[in-house]
N, C-alpha and C positions, 0 to 999 in steps of 0.2 A: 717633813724636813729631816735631816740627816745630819746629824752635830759631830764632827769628830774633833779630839783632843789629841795633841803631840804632847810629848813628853821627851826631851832630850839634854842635852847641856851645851852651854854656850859655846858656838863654836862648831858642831856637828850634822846644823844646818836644819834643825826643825823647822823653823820661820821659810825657808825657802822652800821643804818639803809641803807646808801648809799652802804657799802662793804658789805650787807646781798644782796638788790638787784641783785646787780652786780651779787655776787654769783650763784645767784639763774638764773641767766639767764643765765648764763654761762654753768651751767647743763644740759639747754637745749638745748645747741649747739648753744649759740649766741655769738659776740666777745662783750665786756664789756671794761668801765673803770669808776673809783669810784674814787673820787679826793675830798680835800676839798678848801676852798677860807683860806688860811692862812690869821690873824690879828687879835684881842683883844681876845689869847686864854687864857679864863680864864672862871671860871664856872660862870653862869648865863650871860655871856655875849653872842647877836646874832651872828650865826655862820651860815655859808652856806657849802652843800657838794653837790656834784655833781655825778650821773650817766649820764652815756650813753648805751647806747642797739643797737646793728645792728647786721644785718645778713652779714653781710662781713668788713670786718678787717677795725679799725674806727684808721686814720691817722691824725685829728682834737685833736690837745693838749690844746686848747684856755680855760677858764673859758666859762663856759654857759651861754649868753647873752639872749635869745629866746626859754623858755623851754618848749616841751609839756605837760608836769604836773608840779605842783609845789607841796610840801607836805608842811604844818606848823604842827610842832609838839604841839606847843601853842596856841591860839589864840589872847595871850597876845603879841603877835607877830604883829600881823596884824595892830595896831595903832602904832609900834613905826620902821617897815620896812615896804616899800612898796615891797609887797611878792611876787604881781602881777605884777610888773614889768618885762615891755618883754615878758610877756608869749604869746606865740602864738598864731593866730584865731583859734578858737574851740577848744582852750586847757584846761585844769582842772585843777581846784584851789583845793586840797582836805583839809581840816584846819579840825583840832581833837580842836572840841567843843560839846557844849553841848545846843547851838544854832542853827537856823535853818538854811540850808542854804541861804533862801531869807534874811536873816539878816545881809548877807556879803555883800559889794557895790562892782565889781566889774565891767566887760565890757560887753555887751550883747553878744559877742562872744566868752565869755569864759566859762565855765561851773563851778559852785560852789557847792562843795557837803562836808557838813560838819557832820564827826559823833563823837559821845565823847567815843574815843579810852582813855580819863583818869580811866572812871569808869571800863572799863575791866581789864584795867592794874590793878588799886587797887586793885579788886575782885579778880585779879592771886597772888597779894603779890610782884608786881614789881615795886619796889619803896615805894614811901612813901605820904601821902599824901599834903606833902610840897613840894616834888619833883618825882612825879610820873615816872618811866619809861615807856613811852609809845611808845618806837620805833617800836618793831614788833609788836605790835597789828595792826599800822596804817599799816604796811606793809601787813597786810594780806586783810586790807579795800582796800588800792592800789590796792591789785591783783587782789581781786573782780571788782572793778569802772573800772578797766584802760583794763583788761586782759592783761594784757603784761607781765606776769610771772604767770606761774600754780601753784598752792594753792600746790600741793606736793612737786614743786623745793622749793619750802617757808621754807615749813616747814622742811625740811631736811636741809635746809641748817642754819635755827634759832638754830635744836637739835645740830650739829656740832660746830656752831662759835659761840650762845650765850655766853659773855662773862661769865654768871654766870644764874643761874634758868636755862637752856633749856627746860626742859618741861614745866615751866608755861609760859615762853614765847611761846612755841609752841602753848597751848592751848588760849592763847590772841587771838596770831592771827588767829587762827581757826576759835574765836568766833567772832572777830570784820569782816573777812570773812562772817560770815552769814549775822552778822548785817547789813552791807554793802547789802548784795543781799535782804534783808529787801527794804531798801533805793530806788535799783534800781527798784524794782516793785512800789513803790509808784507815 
């Protein structure tokens, strides 16, 4: 099983990046659950939401304690929650910045890979520059780093349940997708 934790702020659409995943793995025949951590629900406040991914029917209802990825939607995040917490040996920290990854402190056996899903979101018109929407672009950086969901369940399933834009969301995450495969050759 495959546990991932968002990390984002009220408003920036973690919760819907979490039920995009889900989604999307679900398409390809895997069992799924998308949850969030109820408490100070209010915009701009830290929130967490949770995936899970398996190939056979997931009986575990707990909050995720130990995740194999974590996402931060901000990286304004990172000084004021420890985002890294629990996460697993050799698991992946991915944080949408516009810093490097060496710039992130976290455990040597965890992999930190940071790319700046804000400037693609602005470039598609999702959001704003005060409060960028940058859920699916990172989603689509996810799919590339982690492969744990194919760049078509993605995107089909962004055109469907985007709450609003589905094609410039689609194309975010297409782009922050190459970006991402940019990253990985480096």
């Amino acid at each position: 099983m495959k546990e991932i934790r968002f990390h984002g702020r009220g408003g920036q659409g973690a919760v819907s990046a979490s039920n995009i995943l889900a989604n999307s793995a679900f398409i390809e025949g895997k069992y799924v659950q998308s949850f969030l951590l109820i408490g100070a629900e209010r915009r701009g406040a830290p929130i967490m939401a949770y995936t899970r991914i398996d190939d056979k029917p997931i009986r575990n209802r707990s909050q995720i304690y130990s995740p194999d990825y974590v996402i931060v939607l901000g990286s304004d995040l990172v000084g004021v929650v420890d985002v890294a917490s629990g996460i697993k040996s050799s698991g992946m920290l991915l944080i949408n910045s516009d810093k490097k990854s060496s710039e992130f402190q976290c455990r040597s056996d965890v992999k930190v890979v940071s790319i700046d899903v804000t400037s693609i979101a602005l470039k598609h018109k999702l959001g704003n520059p005060t409060a960028p929407i940058v859920n699916t672009a990172i989603l689509g950086a996810f799919a590339r780093v982690s492969g744990e969901v194919g760049l078509d369940s993605l995107l089909a399933t962004i055109r469907e349940f985007a709450p609003a834009k589905p094609k410039e969301n689609a194309l975010a995450a297409e782009e922050a997708y190459e970006k991402a495969g940019e990253l990985i050759l480096k």
